[in-house]
N, C-alpha and C positions, 0 to 999 in steps of 0.2 A: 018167380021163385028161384031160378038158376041165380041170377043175380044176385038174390041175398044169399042165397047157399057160397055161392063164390067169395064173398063178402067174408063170409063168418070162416071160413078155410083162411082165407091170408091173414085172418085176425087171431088164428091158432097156432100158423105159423111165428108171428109175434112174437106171439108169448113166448114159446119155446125157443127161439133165437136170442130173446133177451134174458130169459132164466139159463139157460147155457153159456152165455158170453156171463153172464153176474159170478154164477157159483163157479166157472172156471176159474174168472180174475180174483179171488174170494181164495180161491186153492194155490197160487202163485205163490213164489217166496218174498217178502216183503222187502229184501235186499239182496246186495250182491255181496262175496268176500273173497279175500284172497289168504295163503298162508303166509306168513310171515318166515324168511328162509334166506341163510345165509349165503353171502357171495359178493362178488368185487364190486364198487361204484365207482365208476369212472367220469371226473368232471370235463369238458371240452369247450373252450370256445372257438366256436367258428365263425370264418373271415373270410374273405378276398383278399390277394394284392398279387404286386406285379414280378416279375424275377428282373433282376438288375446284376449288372457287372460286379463283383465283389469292391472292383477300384476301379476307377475311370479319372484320368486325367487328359486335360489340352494342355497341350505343350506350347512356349515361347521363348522365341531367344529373346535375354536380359540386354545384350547390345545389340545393334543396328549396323547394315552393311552385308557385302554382298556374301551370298552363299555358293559359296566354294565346290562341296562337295552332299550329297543325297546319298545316304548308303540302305534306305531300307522304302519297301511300296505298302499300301495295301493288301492287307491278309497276311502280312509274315508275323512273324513270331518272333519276338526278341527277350531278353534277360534285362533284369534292373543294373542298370549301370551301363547298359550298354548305348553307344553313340549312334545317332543316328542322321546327322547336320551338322557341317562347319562351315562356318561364316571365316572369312579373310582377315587374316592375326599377323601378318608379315611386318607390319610395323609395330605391333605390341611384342614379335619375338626378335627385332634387334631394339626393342628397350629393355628389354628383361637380359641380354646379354649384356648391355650396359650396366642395367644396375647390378649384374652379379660382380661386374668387374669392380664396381665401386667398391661391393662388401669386401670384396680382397683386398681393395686398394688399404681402406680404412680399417682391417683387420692388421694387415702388417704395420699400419700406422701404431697402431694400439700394441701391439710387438714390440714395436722398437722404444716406445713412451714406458713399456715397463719394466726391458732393460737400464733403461739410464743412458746418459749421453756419455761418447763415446771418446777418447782425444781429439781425433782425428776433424772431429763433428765441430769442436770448441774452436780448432784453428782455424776453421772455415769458417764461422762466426766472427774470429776474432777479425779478419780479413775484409770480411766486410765491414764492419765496427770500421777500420782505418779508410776505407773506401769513401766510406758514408763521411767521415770527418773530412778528407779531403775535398769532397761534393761540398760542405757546406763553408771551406774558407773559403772556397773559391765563390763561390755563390755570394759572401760577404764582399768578399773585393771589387764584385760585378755589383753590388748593390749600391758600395760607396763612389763607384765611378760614374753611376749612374745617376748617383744624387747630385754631383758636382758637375757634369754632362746638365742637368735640369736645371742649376745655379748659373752656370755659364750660359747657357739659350735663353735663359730668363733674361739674366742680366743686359745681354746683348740686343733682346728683342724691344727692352724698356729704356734702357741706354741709347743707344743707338739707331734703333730702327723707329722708335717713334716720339724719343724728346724731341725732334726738332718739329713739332705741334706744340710745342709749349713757351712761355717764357718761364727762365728760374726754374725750371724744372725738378731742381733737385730743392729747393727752399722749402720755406713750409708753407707758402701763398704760391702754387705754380699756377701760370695761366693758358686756358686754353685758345691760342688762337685763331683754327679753324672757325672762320664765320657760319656758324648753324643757326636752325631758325629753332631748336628744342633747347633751348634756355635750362632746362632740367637735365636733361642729357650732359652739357657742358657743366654744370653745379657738380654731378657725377662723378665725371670725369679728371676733372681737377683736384675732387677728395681722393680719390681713389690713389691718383699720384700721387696726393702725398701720403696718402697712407704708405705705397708700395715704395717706397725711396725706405723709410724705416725698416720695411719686411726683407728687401735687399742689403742691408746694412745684418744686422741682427743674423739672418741666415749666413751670410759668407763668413761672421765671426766663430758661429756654431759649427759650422764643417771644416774652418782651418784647422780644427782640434780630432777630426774623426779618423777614427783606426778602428781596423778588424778586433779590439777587443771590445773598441764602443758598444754602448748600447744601442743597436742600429734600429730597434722597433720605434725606439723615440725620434731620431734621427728621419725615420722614415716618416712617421705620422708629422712632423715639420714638413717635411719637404712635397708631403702630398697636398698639407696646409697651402703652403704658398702657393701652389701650380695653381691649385684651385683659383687663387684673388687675380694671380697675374692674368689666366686665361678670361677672367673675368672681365677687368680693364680693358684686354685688348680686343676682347667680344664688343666692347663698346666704343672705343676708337671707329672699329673699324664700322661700326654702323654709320659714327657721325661722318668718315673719311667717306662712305656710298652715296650719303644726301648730296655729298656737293656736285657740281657741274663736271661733265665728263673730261671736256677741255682741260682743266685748271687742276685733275687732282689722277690722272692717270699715273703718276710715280709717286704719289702719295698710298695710291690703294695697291700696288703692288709691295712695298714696304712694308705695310701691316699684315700683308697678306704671307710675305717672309715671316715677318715674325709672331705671325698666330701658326703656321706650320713648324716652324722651326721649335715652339715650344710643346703644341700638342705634339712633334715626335717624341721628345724630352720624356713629356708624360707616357707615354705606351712603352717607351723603352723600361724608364723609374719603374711602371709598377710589372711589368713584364721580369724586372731584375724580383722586384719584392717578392713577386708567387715563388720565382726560384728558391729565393732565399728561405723563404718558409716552407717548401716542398724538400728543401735540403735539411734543414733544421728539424725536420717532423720525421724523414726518413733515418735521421742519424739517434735522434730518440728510440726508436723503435729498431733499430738493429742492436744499440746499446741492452734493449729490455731483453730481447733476444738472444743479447750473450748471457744476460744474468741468470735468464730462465734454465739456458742449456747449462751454464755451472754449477744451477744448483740442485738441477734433476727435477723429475716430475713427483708435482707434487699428488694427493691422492684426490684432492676434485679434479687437476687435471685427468687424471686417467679414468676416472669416473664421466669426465663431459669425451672424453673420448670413445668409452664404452658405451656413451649415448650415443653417439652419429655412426657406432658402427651398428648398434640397434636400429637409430634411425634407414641405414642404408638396405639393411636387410627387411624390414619392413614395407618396403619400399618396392623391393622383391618380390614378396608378399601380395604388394597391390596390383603389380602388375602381372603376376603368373593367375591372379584369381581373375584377372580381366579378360586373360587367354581363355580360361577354364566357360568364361563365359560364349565366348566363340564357337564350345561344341556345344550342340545340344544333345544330352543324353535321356534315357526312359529311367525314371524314378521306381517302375514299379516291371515286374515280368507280366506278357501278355501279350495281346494282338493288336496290329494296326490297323485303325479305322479309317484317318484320315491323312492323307499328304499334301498339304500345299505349298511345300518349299519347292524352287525349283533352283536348280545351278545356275549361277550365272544373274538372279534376280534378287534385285537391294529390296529388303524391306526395313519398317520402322522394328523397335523394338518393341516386346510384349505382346505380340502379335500372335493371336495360335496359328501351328504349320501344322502341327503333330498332335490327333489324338491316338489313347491309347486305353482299351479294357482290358483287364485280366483274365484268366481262364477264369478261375472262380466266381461262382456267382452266388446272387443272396436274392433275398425276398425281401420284399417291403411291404407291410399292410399297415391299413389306419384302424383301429381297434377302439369302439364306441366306450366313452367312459362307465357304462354300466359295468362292461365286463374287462377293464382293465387293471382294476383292482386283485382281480383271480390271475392276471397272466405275470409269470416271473424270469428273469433275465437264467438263461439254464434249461430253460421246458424244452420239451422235445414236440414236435407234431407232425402228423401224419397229413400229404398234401398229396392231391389230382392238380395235372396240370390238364386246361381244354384241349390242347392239342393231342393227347395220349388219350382222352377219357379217362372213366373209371377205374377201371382196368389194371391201369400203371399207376405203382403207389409211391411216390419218395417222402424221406426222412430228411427231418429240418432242426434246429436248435435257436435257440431263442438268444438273441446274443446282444440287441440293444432295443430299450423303452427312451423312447424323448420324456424328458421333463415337460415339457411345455406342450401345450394342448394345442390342434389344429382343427379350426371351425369348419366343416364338411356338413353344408346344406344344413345349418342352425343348428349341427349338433358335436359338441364338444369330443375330437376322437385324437390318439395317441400314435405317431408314428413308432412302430414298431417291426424292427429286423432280423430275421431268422437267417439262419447260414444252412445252406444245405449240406448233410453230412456224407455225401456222397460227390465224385467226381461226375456225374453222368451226361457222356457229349450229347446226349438226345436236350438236353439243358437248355433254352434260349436266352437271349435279352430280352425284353418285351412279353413272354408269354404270361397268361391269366393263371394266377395258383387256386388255388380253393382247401382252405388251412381248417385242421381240427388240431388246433391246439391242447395237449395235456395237459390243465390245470391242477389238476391233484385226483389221488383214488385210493378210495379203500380196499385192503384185500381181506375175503372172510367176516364181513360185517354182516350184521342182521340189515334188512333192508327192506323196505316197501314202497309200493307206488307213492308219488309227492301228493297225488289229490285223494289221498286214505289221510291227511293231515288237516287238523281244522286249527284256527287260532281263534284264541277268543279275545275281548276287548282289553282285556287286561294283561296282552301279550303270552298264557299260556298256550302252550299247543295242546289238543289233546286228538285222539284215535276213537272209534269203537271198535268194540270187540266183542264175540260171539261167546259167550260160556257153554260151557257143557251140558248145561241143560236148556241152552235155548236162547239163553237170556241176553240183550245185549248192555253193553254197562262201556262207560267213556272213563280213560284211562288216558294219566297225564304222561306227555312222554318228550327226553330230549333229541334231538335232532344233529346231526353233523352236516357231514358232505351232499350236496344235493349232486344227481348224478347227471347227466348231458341224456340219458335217455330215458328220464321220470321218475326213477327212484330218489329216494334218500337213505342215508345211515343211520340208524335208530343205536343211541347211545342208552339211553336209562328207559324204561319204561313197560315195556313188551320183548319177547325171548322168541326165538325160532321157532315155529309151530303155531301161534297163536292166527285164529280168523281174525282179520283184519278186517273192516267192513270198508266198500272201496265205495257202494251205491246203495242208498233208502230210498224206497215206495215213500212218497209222502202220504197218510192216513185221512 
C-alpha cells in the first residue's frame, strides 16, 4: 500500500510542476524590444600592422676608391644634407683646376674674337705670311736639287756602274752578257735597258728646263716615276750578278752594289725634299687664310663656334666638380644612424651600402582585407594600442596612403595601407605591433537601433517590427545609413525616436 500511495504523490507532483512551468511560459512576453533613440554612430575598421621608420635609406657611394675620412657612428643624429664619408678626389681636384683654367683661357679667347683684330695682331700675321713664303722657296730649290741629285745617281749607276754587262748598251737591241742560266731573267733585263736608256734621255731633257716657278708636283711625280724602273733594273742586275761564281764576279757585285745604294740614297733624299716641299706649301696656305681671317674680323659663326668650346669648357667643369660631389657621401633625409661600414683607409667598389639611415618620424603600415577597404579613406584618423604600452596608452594616427594594387595575404586579397602618427612620442618604436581602429565615418544625432532589429526580405527591402500602442505588432519598411562598428545602424526614413523596436520573437 505505501508503495502505491508513494506512487500516486510523485504523480501529483507531476502534474503540478508541468501546469506551473505551461501557465508560467503561457504568461511570458512573446518578444523582446528596444526604443528607438537618438545618438552618434560610429563606423571603425579594425587591423593590425607594424610601426616603421617614417624614411629609411642605405646609403652608397656612386664612385669607387678609398675612403679618406668617417665623420659620423652609430646612434648619432644627423641633418639632410649633411656629409658623412669621403672617398679620395685629389686627382679629380687638379682636374677641375685645369678645367676651370681652360674656361678662362677660352673666355678671353671669345673676348678678344669679339673685339676684332687688332694692328698690331695683322703684322704679326703678316710676318709669318713672309716666313712661311720663304720656308717654301727654299723648300722648292731643295726639291729641284734633289731631283737632279736622283737624275745624276741614276744616270751614273746605269751609265757607268753597270753598262759594262752589256753589248750596245745604249741601242735599241742591248745585250746582256753575264752568262746566267735564267734565260727569262736575261730577256728582262735587256728590255728593261732599253727601255731605261729612253726614260734617261726624256728625263734629263725635262729637268734642263726646271725653275722654282715650275710646276714641281709634275716634275716630282716624273722623277718618282723613274727611281721606281731604274731601282727596278738594277734589283735585277743585281740578282743575275749573285747567281754567278764567287771567283769571276766579286767586282762585278760590288759595282751594282754602288749603284743600287747610290740611287736608293737619291730616293729618300727626293722624297724626304717632297714631304718638305708640300709641309712648306701647306703651311704657307694656311698662314696666308690666317692673314685673311684676321683682316677681315670675326665673323658671327666664328664667335658663335667660339662661344661653343667656351660652353663646351665649362661643362666640362660641370662634369668634373659632379664627380667630386660623388666622393662625399652625404644623408638625403634627417634622422639616425643605424649602420656604419665604411672604414678609413678601406677601397670599396661602388654602390655598395656603408650607411643606413631612419628618421625620427615614424608611421604604421597595415594590410587592410578588401571587405573593409572600400570604407577606409586617405585622411581618416584612428585611434591605436601599441603591445608594448597595453591598453592603457592610446595614440593618434592619420591615414596618409592606400596602395592601388592588392597584396595576397593567406588567399586573401588585402591593401597596404599607411597611417602617420600625429604625434612625436619617443616611447615610439620600429618594429612594435599597433592594433588600429580606424575612423571610417559617423553620425552625429541620428535615430539609431541595434543591426539585428533589421530584416531584409528577398526583394531587397528592409523592414523592422514594431510595438503599437495597443499591443499590436505590425512590420514597417525602413531606410538604413551608416552601419556602426559597435551594432547599431542609422535609420534614415521609416521609424522616429521613441518607437519599440522589436530586437527578439517567441516563435508560436
Amino acid at each position: 500500500m505505501k508503495k502505491y500511495a508513494m506512487v500516486g504523490v510523485l504523480g501529483l507532483l507531476a502534474i503540478f510542476a508541468g501546469g506551473y512551468f505551461y501557465f508560467s511560459r503561457s504568461e511570458a512576453p512573446a518578444y523582446e524590444f528596444v526604443l528607438a533613440k537618438r545618438g552618434d554612430v560610429v563606423q571603425e575598421v579594425s587591423v593590425t600592422g607594424k610601426v616603421k621608420p617614417a624614411k629609411s635609406v642605405d646609403l652608397a657611394f656612386e664612385r669607387g676608391g678609398r675612403t679618406v675620412w668617417v665623420g659620423v657612428k652609430v646612434g648619432d643624429r644627423v641633418l639632410s644634407g649633411q656629409a658623412l664619408a669621403r672617398r679620395y678626389s685629389e686627382d679629380l681636384d687638379a682636374k677641375l683646376s685645369q678645367a676651370k683654367a681652360n674656361v678662362r683661357a677660352e673666355r678671353a679667347k671669345l673676348e678678344e674674337l669679339k673685339k676684332g683684330t687688332r694692328p698690331e695682331k695683322i703684322k704679326i700675321q703678316e710676318a709669318k705670311v713672309a716666313k712661311a713664303e720663304t720656308a717654301f722657296n727654299e723648300s722648292k730649290k731643295d726639291l729641284i736639287n734633289k731631283i737632279w741629285d736622283a737624275y745624276i745617281r741614276s744616270d751614273d749607276a746605269i751609265r757607268n756602274k753597270v753598262d759594262q754587262f752589256f753589248s750596245d748598251p745604249r741601242g735599241s737591241r742591248p745585250q746582256f752578257d753575264l752568262a746566267i742560266s735564267d734565260s727569262k731573267l736575261k730577256v728582262g733585263i735587256e728590255n728593261d735597258r732599253a727601255k731605261i736608256e729612253g726614260v734617261l734621255t726624256s728625263w734629263k731633257t725635262a729637268i734642263n728646263s726646271l725653275s722654282v716657278s715650275s710646276d714641281l708636283n709634275s716634275y716630282a711625280d716624273e722623277a718618282k716615276q723613274n727611281l721606281g724602273e731604274i731601282r727596278s733594273i738594277l734589283d735585277k742586275i743585281a740578282l743575275a750578278v749573285n747567281s754567278l761564281a764567287v771567283s769571276s764576279s766579286d767586282g762585278q757585285k760590288t759595282d751594282v752594289s754602288t749603284a743600287r745604294t747610290g740611287v736608293n740614297t737619291a730616293t729618300a733624299n727626293f722624297l724626304s725634299a717632297l714631304d718638305g716641299f708640300k709641309s712648306a706649301r701647306n703651311n704657307l696656305s694656311l698662314e696666308k687664310n690666317e692673314l685673311a681671317l684676321e683682316k677681315a674680323g670675326a665673323t658671327a659663326e666664328q664667335i658663335a663656334a667660339r662661344e661653343a668650346m667656351v660652353e663646351g669648357a665649362e661643362a666640362n667643369v660641370s662634369d668634373i666638380a659632379a664627380q667630386i660631389t660623388k666622393t662625399v657621401l652625404v644623408s638625403p633625409i634627417s634622422g639616425i644612424i643605424t649602420v656604419v661600414d665604411a672604414k678609413v683607409g678601406e677601397i670599396a667598389a661602388p654602390n655598395t651600402p656603408v650607411f643606413s639611415v631612419i628618421s625620427s618620424g615614424r608611421k604604421i603600415e597595415a594590410n587592410i582585407p578588401e571587405a573593409d577597404i572600400a570604407k577606409v579613406k586617405i585622411g581618416q584618423t584612428a585611434k591605436l594600442t601599441l603591445d608594448a604600452y597595453g591598453d592603457e596608452v592610446v595614440f593618434m594616427a592619420k591615414v596618409i596612403l592606400i596602395d592601388p594594387a592588392a597584396t595576397i595575404i593567406e588567399g586573401v586579397p588585402t591593401y597596404k595601407t599607411t597611417l602617420r602618427f600625429l604625434d612625436g612620442d619617443k616611447r615610439i618604436k620600429p618594429g612594435m605591433t599597433a592594433n588600429l581602429e580606424i575612423a571610417t565615418g559617423s553620425r552625429k544625432g541620428v535615430v539609431k537601433i541595434p543591426q539585428r532589429a533589421v530584416a531584409e526580405k528577398s526583394d531587397g527591402e528592409k523592414i523592422v517590427r514594431v510595438v503599437g500602442e495597443n499591443g499590436t505588432i505590425k512590420e514597417i519598411k525602413v531606410k538604413t545609413g551608416l552601419r556602426g562598428s559597435f551594432g547599431e545602424v542609422e535609420i534614415l526614413e521609416g521609424i522616429k525616436e521613441g518607437d519599440k523596436v522589436i530586437i527578439f520573437m517567441k516563435e508560436q
